[in-house]
C-alpha positions in Angstrom: 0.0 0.0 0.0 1.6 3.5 -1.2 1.3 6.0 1.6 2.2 9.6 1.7 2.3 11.9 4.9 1.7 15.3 3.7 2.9 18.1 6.6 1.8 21.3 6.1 2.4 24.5 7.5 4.9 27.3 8.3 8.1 26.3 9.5 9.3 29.8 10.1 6.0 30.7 12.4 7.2 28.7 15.5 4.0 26.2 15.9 2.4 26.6 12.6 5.4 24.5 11.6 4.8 21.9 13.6 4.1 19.3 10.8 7.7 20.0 9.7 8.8 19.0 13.0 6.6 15.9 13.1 7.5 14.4 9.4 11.5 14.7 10.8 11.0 13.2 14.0 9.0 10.1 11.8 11.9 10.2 9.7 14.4 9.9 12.1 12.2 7.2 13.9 12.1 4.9 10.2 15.8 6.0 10.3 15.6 7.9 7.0 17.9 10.7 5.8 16.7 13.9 7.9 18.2 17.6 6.9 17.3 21.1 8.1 15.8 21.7 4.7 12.2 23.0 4.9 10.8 21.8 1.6 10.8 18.1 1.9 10.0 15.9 -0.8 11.4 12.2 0.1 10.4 8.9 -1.1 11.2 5.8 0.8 10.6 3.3 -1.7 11.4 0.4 0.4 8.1 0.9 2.3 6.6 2.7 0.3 5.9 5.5 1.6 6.5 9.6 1.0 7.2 12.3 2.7 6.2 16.1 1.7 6.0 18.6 3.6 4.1 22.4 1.9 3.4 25.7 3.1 -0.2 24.9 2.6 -2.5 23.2 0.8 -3.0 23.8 -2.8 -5.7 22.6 -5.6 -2.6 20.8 -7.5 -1.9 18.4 -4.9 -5.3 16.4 -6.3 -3.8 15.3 -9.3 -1.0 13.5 -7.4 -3.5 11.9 -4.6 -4.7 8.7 -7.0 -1.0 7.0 -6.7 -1.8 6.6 -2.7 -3.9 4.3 -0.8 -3.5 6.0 2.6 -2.9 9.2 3.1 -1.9 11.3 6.4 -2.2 15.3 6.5 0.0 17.0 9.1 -1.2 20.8 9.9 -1.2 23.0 13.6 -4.2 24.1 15.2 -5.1 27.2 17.3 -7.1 25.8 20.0 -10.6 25.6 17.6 -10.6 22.2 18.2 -10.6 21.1 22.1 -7.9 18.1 21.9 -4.9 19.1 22.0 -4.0 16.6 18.9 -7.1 16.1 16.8 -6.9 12.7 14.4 -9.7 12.5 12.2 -10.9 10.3 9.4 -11.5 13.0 6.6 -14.2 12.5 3.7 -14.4 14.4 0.6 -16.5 17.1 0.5 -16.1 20.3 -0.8 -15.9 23.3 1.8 -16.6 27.0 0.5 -14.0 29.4 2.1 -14.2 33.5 2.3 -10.0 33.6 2.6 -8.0 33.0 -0.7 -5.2 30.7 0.4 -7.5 28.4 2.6 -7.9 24.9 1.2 -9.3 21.9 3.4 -8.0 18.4 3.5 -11.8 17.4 2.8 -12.0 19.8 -0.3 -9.0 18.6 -1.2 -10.2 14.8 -1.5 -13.6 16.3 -3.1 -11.3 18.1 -6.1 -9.0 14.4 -6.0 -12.2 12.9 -6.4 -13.5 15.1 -9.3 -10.7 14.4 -11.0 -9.9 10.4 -10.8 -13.5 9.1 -9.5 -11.4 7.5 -5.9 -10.1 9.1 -3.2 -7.5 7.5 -1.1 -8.0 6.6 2.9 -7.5 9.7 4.2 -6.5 10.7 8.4 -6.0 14.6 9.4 -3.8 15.0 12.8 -4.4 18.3 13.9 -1.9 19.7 16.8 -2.7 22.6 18.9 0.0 25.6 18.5 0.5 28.0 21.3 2.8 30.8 20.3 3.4 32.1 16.4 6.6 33.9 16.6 8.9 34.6 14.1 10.9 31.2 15.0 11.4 27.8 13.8 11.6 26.7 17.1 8.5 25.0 18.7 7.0 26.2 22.1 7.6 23.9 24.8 4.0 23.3 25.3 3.8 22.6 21.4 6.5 20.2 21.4 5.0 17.8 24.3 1.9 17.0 22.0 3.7 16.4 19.2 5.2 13.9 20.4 2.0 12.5 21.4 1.1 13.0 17.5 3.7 11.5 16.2 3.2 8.5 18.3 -0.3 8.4 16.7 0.9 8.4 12.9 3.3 6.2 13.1 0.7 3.5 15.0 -1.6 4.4 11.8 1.4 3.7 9.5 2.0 0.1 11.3 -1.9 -0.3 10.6 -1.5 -2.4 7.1 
């Protein structure tokens, strides 16, 4: 089963970048190549998985989502949601939004679905950020539940 774990986010906005954090630490745990890079775009083929990590999502990303069975979105949260890491099973469904560069994992699937007919099996882990700063260091508070996160992935990645 192809997988990909999609991290999205902004590195250089302290928690935002959170899902950069998380795809290294997974990474490091599957004892794969890790740099400080922030674009990353790696392919394990061995267990066939890959590894992106975006600022955000965009409409393109839909084309590419019919090679994957499973797929994982990484983002950061601000507290809308009350757990502190949020894992959902997402469905396709298309989501109007009143900001410009705001695109949904669901309306993401929905265009993927448009466009190939299939949508892959889809999770969204969601962890809450406490402090935005100009910093690509994670708050304290922020790096105790990722851990928690990435615990969660990689138990959903052992689920084949």
């Amino acid at each position: 089963m192809r997988t990909l774990i999609f991290g999205y986010g902004n590195a250089d906005r302290q928690d935002d970048g959170v899902a950069w954090h998380i795809l290294k630490e997974i990474m490091t745990r599957n004892h794969l190549p890790v740099s400080d890079e922030l674009d990353i775009d790696y392919q394990d083929e061995t267990n066939q998985v890959d590894y992106v990590f975006q600022l955000q999502l965009t409409p393109e990303i839909a084309y590419d989502l019919n090679k994957y069975d499973r797929v994982c979105f990484i983002d950061a949260h601000t507290g809308a949601v009350p757990e502190d890491v949020h894992f959902e099973r997402v469905q396709s469904r298309f989501q109007n939004s009143p900001f410009t560069h705001h695109l949904t994992a669901s309306s993401l699937l929905s265009i993927a679905e448009t466009l190939h007919k299939k949508i892959p099996e889809t999770i969204l882990v969601s962890v809450r950020g406490f402090s935005f700063g100009f910093s690509r260091f994670l708050s304290d508070e922020t790096i105790q539940v990722s851990s928690q996160a990435t615990d969660i992935i990689m138990r959903w990645m052992a689920e084949v």
